[in-house]
C-alpha angles and dihedrals in degrees: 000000000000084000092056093048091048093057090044092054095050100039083056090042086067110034094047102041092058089049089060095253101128128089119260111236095260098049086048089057091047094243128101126172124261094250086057088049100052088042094059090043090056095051086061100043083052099059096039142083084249096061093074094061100070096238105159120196133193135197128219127165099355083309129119114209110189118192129179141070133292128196080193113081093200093044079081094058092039097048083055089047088045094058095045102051080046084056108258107156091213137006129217094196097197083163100140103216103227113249089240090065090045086056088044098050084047088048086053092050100047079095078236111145108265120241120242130207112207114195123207127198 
């Protein structure tokens, strides 16, 4: 049995690491530089809604520090939850919420039914 899980391990050593599926060291180590982390913040920021509202961010120290202005209340969470799954170790969210979206989150909340817009083709 040991025999068989060696050459496992070592089959799937060298199958997974070429593809790309192993851990950098310091990820392995569980510290990357802040240019890898803001790299890493700003591919995600790329591919996501968020991306669309300017927000920059930068990284010192292990901390991500995000500045601008949303008219989306959640894109705030969501830019927080964006830095720490990048590996940022803390988050300073100065992100200011529009007023628009302010108006828009107390309209929600007036228990008033929602309108629907129903498009057709």
């Amino acid at each position: 049995m040991k025999r068989f899980l060696c050459i496992l391990a070592v089959f799937l050593t060298s199958v997974l690491v070429p593809l790309g599926y192993a851990a950098t060291p310091a990820q392995h180590q569980g510290k990357m530089s802040d240019a890898e982390i803001e790299a890493a913040i700003r591919v995600k920021l790329a591919k996501s809604k968020i991306g669309k509202d300017g927000l920059t961010v930068h990284v010192k120290n292990g901390i991500a520090t995000w500045q601008g202005v949303t008219n989306v209340m959640q894109h705030k969470g969501a830019a927080t939850r964006m830095a720490k799954t990048a590996g940022a170790t803390q988050v300073v969210n100065n992100i200011k919420i529009s007023d628009e979206a302010r108006a828009k989150a107390a309209g929600d909340l007036t228990g008033q039914p929602r309108r629907v817009e129903v498009k057709t083709n």
